[in-house]
LUMVO-878148 format. One record per residue (C-alpha): residue number from 1; x, y, z. Coordinates in pm, 1 decimal, padded with zeros to 6 digits, always signed. Example, Ala and Ser with C-alpha at 12.3 -4.5 7.8 and 13.67 -1.06 7.14 Angstrom:
BEGIN
<rec n="1" x="+01230.0" y="-00450.0" z="+00780.0"/>
<rec n="2" x="+01367.0" y="-00106.0" z="+00714.0"/>
//
This chain:
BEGIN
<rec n="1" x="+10237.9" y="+10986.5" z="+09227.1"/>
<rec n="2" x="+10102.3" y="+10618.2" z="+09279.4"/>
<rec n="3" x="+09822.8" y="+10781.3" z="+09513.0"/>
<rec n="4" x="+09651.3" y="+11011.9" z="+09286.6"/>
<rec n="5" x="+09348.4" y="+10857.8" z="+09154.8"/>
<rec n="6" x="+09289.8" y="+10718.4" z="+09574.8"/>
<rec n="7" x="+09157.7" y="+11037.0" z="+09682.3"/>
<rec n="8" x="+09328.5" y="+11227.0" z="+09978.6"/>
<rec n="9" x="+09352.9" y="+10920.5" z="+10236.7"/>
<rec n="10" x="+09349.0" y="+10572.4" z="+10091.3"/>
<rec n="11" x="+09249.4" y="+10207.6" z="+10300.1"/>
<rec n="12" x="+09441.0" y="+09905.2" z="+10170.2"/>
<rec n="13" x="+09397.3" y="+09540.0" z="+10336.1"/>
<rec n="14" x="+09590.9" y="+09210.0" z="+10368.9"/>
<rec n="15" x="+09460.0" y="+08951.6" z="+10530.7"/>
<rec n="16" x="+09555.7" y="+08644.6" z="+10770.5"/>
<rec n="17" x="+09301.5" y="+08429.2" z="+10611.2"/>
<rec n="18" x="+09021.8" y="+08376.9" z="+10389.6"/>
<rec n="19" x="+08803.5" y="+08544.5" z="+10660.3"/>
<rec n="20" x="+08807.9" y="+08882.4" z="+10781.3"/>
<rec n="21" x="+08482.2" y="+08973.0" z="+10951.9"/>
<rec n="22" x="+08382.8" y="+09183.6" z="+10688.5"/>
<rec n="23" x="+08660.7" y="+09459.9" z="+10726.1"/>
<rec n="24" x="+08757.6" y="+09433.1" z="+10393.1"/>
<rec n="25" x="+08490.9" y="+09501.9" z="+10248.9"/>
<rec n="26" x="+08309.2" y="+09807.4" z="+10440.9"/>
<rec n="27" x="+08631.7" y="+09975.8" z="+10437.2"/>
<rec n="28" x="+08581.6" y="+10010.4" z="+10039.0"/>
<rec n="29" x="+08285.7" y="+10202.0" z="+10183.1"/>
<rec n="30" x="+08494.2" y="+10427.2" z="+10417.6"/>
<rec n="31" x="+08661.3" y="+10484.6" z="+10129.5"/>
<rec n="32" x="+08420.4" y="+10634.2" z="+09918.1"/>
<rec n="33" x="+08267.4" y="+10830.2" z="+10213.1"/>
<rec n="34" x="+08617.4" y="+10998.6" z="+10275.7"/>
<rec n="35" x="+08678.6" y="+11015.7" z="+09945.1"/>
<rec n="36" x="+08366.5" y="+11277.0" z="+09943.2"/>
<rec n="37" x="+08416.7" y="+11468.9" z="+10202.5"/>
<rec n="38" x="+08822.4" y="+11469.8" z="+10269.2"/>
<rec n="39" x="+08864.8" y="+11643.6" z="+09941.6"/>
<rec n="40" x="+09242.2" y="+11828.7" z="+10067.8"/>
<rec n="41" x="+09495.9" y="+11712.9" z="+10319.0"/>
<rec n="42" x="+09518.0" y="+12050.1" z="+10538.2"/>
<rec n="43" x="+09873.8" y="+12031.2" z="+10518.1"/>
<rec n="44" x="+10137.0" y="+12190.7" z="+10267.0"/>
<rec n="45" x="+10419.7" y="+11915.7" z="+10348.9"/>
<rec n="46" x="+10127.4" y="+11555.6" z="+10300.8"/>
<rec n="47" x="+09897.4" y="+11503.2" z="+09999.1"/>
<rec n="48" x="+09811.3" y="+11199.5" z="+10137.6"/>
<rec n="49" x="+09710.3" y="+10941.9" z="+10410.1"/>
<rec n="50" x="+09775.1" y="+10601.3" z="+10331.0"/>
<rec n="51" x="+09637.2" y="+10368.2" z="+10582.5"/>
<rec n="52" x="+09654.8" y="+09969.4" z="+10545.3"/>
<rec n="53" x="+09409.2" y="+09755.8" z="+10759.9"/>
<rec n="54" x="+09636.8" y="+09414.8" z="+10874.6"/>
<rec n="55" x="+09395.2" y="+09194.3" z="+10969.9"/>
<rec n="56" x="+09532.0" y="+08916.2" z="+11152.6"/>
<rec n="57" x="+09377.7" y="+08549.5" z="+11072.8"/>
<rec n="58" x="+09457.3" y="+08214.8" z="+11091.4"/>
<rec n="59" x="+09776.1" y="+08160.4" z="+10850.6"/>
<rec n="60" x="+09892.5" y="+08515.0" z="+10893.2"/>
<rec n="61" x="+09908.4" y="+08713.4" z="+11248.6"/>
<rec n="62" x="+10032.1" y="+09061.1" z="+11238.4"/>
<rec n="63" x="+10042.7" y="+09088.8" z="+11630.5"/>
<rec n="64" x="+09865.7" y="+09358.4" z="+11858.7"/>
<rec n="65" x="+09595.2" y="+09571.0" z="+11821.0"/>
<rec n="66" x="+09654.5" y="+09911.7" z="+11734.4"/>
<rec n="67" x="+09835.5" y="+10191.1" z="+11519.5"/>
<rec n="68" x="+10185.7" y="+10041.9" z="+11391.6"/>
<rec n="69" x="+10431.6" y="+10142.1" z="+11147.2"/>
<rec n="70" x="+10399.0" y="+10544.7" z="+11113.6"/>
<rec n="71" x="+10566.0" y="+10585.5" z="+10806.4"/>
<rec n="72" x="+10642.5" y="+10891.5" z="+10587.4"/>
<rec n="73" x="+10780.1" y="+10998.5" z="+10282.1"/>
<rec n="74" x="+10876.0" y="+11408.7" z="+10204.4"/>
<rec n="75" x="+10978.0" y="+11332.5" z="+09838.5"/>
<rec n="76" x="+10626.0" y="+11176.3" z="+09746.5"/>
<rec n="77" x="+10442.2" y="+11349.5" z="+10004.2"/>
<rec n="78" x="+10246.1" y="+11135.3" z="+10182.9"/>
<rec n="79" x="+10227.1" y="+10993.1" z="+10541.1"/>
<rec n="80" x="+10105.3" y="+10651.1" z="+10626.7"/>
<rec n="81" x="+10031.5" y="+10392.5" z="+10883.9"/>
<rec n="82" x="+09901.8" y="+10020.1" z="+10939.5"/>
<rec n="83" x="+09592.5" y="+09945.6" z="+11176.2"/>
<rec n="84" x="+09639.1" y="+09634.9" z="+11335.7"/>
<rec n="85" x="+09345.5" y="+09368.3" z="+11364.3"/>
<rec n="86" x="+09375.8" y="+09122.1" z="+11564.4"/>
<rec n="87" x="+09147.1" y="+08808.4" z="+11499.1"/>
<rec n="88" x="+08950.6" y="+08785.0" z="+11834.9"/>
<rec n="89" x="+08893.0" y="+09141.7" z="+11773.4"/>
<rec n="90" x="+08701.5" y="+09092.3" z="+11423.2"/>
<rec n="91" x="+08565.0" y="+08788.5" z="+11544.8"/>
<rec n="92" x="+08369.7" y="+08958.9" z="+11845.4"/>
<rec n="93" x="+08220.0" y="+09239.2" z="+11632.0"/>
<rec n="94" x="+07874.4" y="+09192.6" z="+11562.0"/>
<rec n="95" x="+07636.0" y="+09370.4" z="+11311.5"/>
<rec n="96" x="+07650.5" y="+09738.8" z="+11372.5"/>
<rec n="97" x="+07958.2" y="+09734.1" z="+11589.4"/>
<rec n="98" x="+08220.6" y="+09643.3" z="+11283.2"/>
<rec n="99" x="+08107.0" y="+10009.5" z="+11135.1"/>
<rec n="100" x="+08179.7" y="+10138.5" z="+11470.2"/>
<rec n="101" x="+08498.7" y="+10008.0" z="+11495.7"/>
<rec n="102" x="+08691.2" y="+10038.0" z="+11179.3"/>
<rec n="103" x="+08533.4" y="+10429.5" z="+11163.2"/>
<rec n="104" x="+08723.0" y="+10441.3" z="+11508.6"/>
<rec n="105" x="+09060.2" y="+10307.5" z="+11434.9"/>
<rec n="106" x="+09055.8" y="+10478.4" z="+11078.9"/>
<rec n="107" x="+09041.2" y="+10789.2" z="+11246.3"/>
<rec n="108" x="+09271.3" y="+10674.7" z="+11534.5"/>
<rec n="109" x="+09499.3" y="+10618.2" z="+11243.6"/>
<rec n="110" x="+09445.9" y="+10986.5" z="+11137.6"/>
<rec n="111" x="+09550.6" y="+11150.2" z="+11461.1"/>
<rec n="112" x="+09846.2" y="+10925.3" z="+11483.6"/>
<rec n="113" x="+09978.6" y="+11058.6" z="+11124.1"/>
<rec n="114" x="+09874.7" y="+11418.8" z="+11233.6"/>
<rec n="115" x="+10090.5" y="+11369.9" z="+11555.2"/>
<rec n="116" x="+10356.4" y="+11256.4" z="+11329.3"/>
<rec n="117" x="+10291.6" y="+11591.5" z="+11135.7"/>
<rec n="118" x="+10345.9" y="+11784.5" z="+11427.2"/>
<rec n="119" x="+10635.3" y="+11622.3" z="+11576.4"/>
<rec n="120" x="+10826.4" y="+11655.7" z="+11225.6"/>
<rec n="121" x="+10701.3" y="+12040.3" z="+11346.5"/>
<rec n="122" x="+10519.8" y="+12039.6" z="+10997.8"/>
<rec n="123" x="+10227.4" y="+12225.5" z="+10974.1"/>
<rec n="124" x="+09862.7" y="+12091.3" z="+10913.7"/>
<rec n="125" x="+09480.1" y="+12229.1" z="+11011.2"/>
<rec n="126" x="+09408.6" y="+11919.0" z="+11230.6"/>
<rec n="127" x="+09087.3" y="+12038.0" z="+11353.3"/>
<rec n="128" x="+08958.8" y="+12063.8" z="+10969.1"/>
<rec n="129" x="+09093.2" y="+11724.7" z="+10876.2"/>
<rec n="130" x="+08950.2" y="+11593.1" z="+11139.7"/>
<rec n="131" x="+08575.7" y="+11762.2" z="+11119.2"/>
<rec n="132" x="+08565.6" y="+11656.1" z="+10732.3"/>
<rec n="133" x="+08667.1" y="+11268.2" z="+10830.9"/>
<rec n="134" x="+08429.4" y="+11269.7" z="+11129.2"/>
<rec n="135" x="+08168.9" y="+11375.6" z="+10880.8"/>
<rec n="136" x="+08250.4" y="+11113.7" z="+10621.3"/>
<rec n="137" x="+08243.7" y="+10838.7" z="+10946.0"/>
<rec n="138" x="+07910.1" y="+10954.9" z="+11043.2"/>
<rec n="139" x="+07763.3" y="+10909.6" z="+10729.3"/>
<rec n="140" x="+07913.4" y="+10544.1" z="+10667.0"/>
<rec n="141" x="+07848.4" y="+10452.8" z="+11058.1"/>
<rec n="142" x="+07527.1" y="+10512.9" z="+10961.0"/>
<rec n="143" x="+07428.4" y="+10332.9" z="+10676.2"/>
<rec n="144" x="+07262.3" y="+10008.3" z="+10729.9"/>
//
């Protein structure tokens, strides 16, 4: 599968410009931190989350904040979804606060593919999912 060496839940990024606040960058960090701690998917029908981070700019804007495009697929077994960022969103984040944020919508991200999951009435241990990517968000929320 074109996922396997990403770890259980993957973060790609485009851009709308040659700026992004930073986002594309720390979320190579979320990465790593989920890629430690969200070791299994908690679900027999998903080996994977792929999430992409659209992060609107000046030449490209990918329109309104928030969790777009749930997409899955049951022969490759994986479930995925863009975040949507728009530019006056990155562009008001300061210090601190962009951690904040992209651990929040990464994990808004999470719940929406879960409650894709569940609607699709496959199963999946949410609460454990959840508990292992909370962990890995503390831990890169808190780095400085």
């Amino acid at each position: 599968m074109w996922y396997r060496d990403l770890g259980v839940i993957s973060i790609g990024a485009q851009g709308g410009g040659p700026e992004d606040g930073g986002l594309g960058t720390l979320k190579v960090e979320l990465w790593r931190a989920l890629c430690q701690h969200c070791t299994e998917s908690y679900s027999s029908s998903v080996a994977h989350y792929a999430l992409a981070l659209r992060i609107s700019g000046p030449i490209n804007d990918f329109g309104a904040e928030g969790i777009d495009k749930i997409r899955r697929s049951r022969k490759e077994a994986y479930i995925g979804a863009d975040i949507v960022v728009p530019e006056q969103r990155w562009r008001s984040l300061k210090g601190d606060e962009t951690r904040s944020y992209l651990g929040r919508v990464v994990r808004e991200a999470i719940c929406s593919c879960l409650a894709r999951l569940r609607k699709d009435g496959e199963p999946a241990d949410e609460a454990a999912l959840l508990s292992r990517v909370d962990t890995a968000i503390a831990q890169f929320v808190g780095k400085k």
